[in-house]
C-alpha atoms as a printed R data frame, in Angstrom:
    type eleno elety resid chain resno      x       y      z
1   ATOM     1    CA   UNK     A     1 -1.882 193.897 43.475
2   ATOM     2    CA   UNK     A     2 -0.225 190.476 44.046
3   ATOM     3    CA   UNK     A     3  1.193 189.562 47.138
4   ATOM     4    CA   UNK     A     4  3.579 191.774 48.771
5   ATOM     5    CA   UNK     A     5  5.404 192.302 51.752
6   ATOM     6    CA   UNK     A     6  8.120 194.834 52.727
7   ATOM     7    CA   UNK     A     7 11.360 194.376 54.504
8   ATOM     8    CA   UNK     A     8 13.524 197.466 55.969
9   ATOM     9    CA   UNK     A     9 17.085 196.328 57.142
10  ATOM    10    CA   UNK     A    10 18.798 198.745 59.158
11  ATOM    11    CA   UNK     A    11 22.124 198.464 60.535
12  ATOM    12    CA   UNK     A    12 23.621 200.119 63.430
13  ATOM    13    CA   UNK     A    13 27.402 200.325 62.598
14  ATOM    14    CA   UNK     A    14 28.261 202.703 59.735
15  ATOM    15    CA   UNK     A    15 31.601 204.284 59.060
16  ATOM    16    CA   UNK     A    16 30.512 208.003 57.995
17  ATOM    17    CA   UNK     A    17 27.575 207.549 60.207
18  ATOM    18    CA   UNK     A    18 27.347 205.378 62.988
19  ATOM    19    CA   UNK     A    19 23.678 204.677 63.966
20  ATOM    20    CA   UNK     A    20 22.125 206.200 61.266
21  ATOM    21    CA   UNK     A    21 18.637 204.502 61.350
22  ATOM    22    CA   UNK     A    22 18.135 206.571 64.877
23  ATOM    23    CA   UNK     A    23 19.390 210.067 64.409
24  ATOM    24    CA   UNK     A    24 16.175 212.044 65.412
25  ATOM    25    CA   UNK     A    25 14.893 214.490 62.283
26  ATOM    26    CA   UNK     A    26 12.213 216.816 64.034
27  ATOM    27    CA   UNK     A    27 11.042 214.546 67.174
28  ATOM    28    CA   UNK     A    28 11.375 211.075 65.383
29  ATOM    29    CA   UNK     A    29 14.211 208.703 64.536
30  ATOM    30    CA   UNK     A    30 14.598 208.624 60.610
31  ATOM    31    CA   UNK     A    31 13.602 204.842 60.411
32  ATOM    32    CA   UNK     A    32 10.204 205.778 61.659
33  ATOM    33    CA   UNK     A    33  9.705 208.284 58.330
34  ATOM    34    CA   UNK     A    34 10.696 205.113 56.096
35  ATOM    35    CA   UNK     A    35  8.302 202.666 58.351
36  ATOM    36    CA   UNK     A    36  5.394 205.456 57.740
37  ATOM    37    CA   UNK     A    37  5.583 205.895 53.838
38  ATOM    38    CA   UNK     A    38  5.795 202.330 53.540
39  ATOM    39    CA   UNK     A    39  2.434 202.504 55.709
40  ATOM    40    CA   UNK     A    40  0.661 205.252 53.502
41  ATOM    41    CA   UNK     A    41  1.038 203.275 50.285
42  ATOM    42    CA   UNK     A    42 -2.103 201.914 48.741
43  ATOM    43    CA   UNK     A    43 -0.760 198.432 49.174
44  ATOM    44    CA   UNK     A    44 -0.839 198.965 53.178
45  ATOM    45    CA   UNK     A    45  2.211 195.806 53.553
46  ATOM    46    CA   UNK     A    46  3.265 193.758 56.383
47  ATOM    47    CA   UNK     A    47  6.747 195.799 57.197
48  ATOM    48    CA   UNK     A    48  9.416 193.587 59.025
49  ATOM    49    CA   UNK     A    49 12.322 195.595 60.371
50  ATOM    50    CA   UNK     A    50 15.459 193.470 59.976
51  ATOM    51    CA   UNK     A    51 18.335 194.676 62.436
52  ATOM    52    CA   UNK     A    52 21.721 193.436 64.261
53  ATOM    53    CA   UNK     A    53 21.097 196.047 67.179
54  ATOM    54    CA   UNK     A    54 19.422 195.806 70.314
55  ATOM    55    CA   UNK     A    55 18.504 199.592 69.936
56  ATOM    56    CA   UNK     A    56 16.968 200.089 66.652
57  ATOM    57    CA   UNK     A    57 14.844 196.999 67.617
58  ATOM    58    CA   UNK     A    58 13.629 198.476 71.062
59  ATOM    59    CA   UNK     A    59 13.070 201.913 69.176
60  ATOM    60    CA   UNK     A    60 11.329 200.125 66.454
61  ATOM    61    CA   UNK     A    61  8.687 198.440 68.896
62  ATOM    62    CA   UNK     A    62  7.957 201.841 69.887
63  ATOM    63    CA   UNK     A    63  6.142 202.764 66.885
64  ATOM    64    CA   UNK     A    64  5.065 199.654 65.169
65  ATOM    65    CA   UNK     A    65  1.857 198.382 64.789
66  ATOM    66    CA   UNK     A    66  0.880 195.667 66.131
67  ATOM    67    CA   UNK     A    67  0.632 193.596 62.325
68  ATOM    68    CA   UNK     A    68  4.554 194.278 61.811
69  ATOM    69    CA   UNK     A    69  7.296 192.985 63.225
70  ATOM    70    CA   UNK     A    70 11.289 194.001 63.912
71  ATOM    71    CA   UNK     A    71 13.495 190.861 63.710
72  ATOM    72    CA   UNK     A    72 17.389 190.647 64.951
73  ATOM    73    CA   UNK     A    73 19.105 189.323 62.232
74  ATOM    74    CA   UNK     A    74 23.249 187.658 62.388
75  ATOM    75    CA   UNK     A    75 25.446 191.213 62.412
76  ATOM    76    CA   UNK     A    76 28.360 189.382 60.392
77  ATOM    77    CA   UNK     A    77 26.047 190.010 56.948
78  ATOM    78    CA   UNK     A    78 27.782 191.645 54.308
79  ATOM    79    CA   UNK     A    79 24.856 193.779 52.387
80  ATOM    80    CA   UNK     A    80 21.303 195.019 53.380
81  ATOM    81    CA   UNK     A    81 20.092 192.537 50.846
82  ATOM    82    CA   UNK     A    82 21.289 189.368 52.835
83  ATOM    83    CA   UNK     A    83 19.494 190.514 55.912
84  ATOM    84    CA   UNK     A    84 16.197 191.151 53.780
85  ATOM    85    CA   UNK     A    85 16.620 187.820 52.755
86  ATOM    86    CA   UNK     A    86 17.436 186.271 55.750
87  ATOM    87    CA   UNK     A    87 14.261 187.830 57.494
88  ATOM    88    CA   UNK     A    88 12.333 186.757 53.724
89  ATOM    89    CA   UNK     A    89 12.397 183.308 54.383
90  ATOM    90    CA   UNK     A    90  9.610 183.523 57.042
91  ATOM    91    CA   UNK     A    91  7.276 185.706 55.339
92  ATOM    92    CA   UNK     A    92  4.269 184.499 53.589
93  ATOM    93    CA   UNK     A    93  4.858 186.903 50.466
94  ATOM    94    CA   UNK     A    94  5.363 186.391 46.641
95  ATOM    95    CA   UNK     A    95  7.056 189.713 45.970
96  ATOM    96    CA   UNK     A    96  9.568 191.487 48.576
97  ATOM    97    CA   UNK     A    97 10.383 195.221 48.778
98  ATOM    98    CA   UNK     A    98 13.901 195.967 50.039
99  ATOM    99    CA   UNK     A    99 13.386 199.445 51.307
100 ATOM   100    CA   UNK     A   100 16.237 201.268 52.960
101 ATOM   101    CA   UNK     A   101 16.047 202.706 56.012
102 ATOM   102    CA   UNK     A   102 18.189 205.886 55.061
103 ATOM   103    CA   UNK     A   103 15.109 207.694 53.023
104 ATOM   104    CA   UNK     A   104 13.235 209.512 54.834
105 ATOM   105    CA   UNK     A   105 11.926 211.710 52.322
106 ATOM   106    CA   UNK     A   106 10.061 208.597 50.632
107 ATOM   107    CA   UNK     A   107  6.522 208.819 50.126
108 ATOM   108    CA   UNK     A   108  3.540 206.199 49.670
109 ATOM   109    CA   UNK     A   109  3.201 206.769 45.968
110 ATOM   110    CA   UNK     A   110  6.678 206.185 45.582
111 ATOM   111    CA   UNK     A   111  6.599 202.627 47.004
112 ATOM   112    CA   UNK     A   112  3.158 202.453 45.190
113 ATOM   113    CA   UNK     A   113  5.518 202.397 41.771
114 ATOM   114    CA   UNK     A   114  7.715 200.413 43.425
115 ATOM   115    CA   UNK     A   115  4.908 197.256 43.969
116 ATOM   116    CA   UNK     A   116  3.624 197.826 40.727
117 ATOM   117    CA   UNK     A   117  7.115 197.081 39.130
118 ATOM   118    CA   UNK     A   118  7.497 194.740 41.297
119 ATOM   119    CA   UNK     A   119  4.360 193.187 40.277
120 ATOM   120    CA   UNK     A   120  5.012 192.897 36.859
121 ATOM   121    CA   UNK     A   121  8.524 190.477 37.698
122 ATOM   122    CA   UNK     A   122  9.078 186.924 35.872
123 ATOM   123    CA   UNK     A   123 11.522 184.387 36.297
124 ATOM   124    CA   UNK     A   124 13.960 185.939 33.868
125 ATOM   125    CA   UNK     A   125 13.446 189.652 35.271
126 ATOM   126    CA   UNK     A   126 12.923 189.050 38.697
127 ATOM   127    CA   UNK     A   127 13.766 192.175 39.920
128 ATOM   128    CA   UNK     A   128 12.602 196.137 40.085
129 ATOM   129    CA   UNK     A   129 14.062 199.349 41.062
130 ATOM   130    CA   UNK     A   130 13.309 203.121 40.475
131 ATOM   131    CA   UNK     A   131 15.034 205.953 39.045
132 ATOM   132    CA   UNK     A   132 14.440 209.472 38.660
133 ATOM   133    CA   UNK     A   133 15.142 212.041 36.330
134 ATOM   134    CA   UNK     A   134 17.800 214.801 36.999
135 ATOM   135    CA   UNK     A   135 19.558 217.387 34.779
136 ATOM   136    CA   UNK     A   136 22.511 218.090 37.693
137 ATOM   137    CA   UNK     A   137 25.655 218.793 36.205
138 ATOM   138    CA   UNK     A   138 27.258 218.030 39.944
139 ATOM   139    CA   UNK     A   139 25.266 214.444 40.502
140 ATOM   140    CA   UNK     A   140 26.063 213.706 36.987
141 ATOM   141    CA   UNK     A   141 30.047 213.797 37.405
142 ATOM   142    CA   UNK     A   142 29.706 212.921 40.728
143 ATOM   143    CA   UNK     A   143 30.487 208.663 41.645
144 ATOM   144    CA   UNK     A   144 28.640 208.628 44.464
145 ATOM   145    CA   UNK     A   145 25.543 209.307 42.208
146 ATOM   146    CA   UNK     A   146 24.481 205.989 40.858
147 ATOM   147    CA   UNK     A   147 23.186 206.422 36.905
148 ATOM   148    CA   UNK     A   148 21.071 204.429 35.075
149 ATOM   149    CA   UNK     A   149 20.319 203.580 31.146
150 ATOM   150    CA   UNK     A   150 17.312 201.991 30.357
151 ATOM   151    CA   UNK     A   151 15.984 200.284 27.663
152 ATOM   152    CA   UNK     A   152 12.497 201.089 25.377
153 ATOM   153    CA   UNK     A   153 11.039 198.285 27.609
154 ATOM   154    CA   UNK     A   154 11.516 199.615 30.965
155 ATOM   155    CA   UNK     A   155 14.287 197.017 31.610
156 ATOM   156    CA   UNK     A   156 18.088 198.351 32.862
157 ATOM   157    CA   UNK     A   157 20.690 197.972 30.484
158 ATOM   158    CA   UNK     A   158 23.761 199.010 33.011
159 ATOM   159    CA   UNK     A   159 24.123 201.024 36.265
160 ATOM   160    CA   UNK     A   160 27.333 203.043 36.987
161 ATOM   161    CA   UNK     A   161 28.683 205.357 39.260
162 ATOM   162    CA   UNK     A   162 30.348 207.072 35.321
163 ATOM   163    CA   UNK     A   163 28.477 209.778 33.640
164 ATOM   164    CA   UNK     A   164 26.330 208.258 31.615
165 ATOM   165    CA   UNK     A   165 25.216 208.189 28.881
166 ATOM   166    CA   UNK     A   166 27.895 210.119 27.700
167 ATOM   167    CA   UNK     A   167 27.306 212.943 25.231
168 ATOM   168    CA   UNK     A   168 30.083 213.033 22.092
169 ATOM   169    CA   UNK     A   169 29.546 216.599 22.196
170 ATOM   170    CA   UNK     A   170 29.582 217.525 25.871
171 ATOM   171    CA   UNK     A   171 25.851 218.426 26.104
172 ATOM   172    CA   UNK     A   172 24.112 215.808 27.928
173 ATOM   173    CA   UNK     A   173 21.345 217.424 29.459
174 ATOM   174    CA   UNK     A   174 19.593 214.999 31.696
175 ATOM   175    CA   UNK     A   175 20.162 211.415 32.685
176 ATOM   176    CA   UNK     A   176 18.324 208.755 35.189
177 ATOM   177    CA   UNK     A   177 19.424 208.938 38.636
178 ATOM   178    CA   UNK     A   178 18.864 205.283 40.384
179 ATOM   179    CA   UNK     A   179 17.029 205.281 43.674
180 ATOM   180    CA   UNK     A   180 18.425 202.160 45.699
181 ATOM   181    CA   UNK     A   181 14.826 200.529 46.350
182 ATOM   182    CA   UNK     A   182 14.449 197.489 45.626
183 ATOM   183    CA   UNK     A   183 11.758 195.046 44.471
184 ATOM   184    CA   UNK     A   184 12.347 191.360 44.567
185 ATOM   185    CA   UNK     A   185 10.294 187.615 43.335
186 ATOM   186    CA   UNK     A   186 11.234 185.755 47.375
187 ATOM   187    CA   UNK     A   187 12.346 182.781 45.105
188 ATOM   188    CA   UNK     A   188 15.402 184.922 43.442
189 ATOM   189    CA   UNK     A   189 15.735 187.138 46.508
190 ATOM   190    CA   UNK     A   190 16.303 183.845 48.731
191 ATOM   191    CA   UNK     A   191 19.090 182.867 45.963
192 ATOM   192    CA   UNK     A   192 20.639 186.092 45.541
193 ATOM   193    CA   UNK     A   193 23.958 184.405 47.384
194 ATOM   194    CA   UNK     A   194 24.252 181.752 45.286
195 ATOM   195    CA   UNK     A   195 24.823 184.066 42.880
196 ATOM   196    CA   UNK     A   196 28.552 184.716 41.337
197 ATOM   197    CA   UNK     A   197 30.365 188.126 41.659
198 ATOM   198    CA   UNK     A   198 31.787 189.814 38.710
199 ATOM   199    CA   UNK     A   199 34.232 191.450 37.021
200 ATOM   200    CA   UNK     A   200 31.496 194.966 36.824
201 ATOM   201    CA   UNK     A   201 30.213 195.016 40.100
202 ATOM   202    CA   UNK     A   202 33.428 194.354 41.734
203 ATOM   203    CA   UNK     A   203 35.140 197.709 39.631
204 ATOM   204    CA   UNK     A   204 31.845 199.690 40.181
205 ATOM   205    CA   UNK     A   205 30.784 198.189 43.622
206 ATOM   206    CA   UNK     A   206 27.232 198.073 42.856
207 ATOM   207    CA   UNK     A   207 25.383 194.580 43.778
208 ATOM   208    CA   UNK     A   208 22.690 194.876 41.070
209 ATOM   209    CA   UNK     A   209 25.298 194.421 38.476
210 ATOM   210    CA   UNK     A   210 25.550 191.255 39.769
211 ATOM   211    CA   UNK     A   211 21.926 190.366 38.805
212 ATOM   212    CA   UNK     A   212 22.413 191.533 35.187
213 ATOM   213    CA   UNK     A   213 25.848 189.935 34.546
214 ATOM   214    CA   UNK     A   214 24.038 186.418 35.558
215 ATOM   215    CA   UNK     A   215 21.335 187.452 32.912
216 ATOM   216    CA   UNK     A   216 18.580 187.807 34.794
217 ATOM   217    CA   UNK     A   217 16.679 191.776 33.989
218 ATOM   218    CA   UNK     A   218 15.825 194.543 36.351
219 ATOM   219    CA   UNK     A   219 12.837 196.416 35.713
220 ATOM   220    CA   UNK     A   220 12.986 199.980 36.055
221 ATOM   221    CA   UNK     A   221 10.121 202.323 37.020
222 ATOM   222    CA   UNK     A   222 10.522 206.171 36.437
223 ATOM   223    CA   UNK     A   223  9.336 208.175 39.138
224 ATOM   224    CA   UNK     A   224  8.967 212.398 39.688
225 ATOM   225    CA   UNK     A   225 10.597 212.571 43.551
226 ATOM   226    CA   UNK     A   226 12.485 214.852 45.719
227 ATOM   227    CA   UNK     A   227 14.964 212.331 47.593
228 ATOM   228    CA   UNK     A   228 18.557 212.524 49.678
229 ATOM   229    CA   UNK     A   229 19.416 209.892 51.006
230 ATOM   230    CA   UNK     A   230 21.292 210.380 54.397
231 ATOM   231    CA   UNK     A   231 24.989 209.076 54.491
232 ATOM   232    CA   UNK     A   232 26.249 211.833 56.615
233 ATOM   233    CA   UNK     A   233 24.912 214.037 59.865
234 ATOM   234    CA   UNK     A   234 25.313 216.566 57.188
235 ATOM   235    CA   UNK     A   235 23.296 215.245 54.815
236 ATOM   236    CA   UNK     A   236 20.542 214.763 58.042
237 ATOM   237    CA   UNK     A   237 20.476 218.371 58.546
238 ATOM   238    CA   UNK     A   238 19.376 219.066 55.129
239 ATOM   239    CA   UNK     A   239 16.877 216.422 55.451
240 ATOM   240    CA   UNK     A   240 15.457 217.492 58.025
241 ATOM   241    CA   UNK     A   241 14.802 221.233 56.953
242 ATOM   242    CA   UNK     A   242 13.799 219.799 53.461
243 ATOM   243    CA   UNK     A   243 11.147 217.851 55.769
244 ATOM   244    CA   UNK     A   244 10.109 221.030 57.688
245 ATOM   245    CA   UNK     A   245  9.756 223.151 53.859
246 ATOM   246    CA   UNK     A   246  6.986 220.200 52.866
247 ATOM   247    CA   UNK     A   247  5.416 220.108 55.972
248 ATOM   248    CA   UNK     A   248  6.288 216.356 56.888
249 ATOM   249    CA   UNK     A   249  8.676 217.282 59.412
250 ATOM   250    CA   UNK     A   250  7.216 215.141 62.648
């Protein structure tokens, strides 16, 4: 496996959710589940923690080992992918892995697929990201459910938070439901900002249209997985019994 290293920005403020990263499912703050599945992958990475708050970071330094690292990063950053580049720059890696810090149902294997995508990047598709399979009629219609169509070489043709593809007929039974992991080359990653934003991610609000109306690809990797994401002390709840069901609960 080429070299890779793996970044997990996590910021504080949050409008449905404020401090996230450090609601506690079972006896351990939701970061820490992210921090240990990056751990348990067969590429065993240097994590960095990239944050704008004094408590994730002291939380953080509780269970990190001593090869990692949690950095505070500027808070006026507009996306999770400028502070995993901002943190990037000092990181002796070819390959990046922008892993959020709201999944903490993630497992090694998963970011196993992950670095192998992410392996396989060139100049002109310098970027990976995973998607899973799901036949749910409510997730399909639903916007905050980000879909994705691939092509026959594992590359994305679109993301959207539409239903599609759409069936003529009505009878779509599955479609690709994108995971928002990331895999990065650090050359692209560090130029992400000089990147212009257009007309599709601006309607659909989704940043990796951005990389794909530039022309550069995104390889997509297809992965079986059980995730929800947490937006909402809700959503946490449900986590957090899923967590207890599989045993992982902590």
């Amino acid at each position: 496996m080429k070299d890779i290293a793996v970044v997990i920005p996590a910021r504080f403020a949050s409008s449905r959710f404020p401090g996230k990263p450090l609601v506690s499912l079972g006896s351990k703050p939701m970061i820490e589940y992210v921090y240990r599945a990056c751990k348990e992958s067969k590429i065993s990475p240097h994590v960095t923690i990239a944050t704008d708050d004094e408590k994730i970071m002291e939380a953080a330094k509780r269970f990190l080992s001593s090869e990692d690292s949690v950095r505070m990063t500027p808070s006026n950053m507009n996306t999770g992918t400028d502070r995993v580049a901002w943190v990037s720059r000092d990181i002796n890696a070819e390959y990046i892995l922008d892993i959020q810090g709201d999944e903490p149902m993630l497992t090694g294997d998963i970011i196993d697929k992950l670095a192998e995508e992410t392996a396989k990047c060139t100049p002109s598709c310098p970027v990976a990201t995973l998607a899973v399979w799901s036949s749910d009629a409510e997730e399909y219609k639903n916007p905050n459910v980000v879909k994705a169509v691939i092509a026959n070489n594992g590359e994305g043709l679109y993301f959207s938070r539409a239903a599609i593809p759409c069936s003529r007929n009505g009878e779509n039974k599955k479609f690709l439901k994108h995971i928002g992991l990331y895999g990065f080359r650090k050359d692209f990653l560090l130029n992400i900002s000089n990147l212009k934003s257009g007309y599709l991610e601006d309607i659909e609000s989704l940043e990796q249209l951005r990389f794909l109306e530039n022309g550069f690809g995104i390889r997509v990797g297809v992965v079986e997985a059980e995730l929800v994401g947490v937006d909402t002390p809700a959503q946490a709840k449900e986590v957090e019994e899923l967590l207890r069901k599989k045993g992982r609960l902590l």
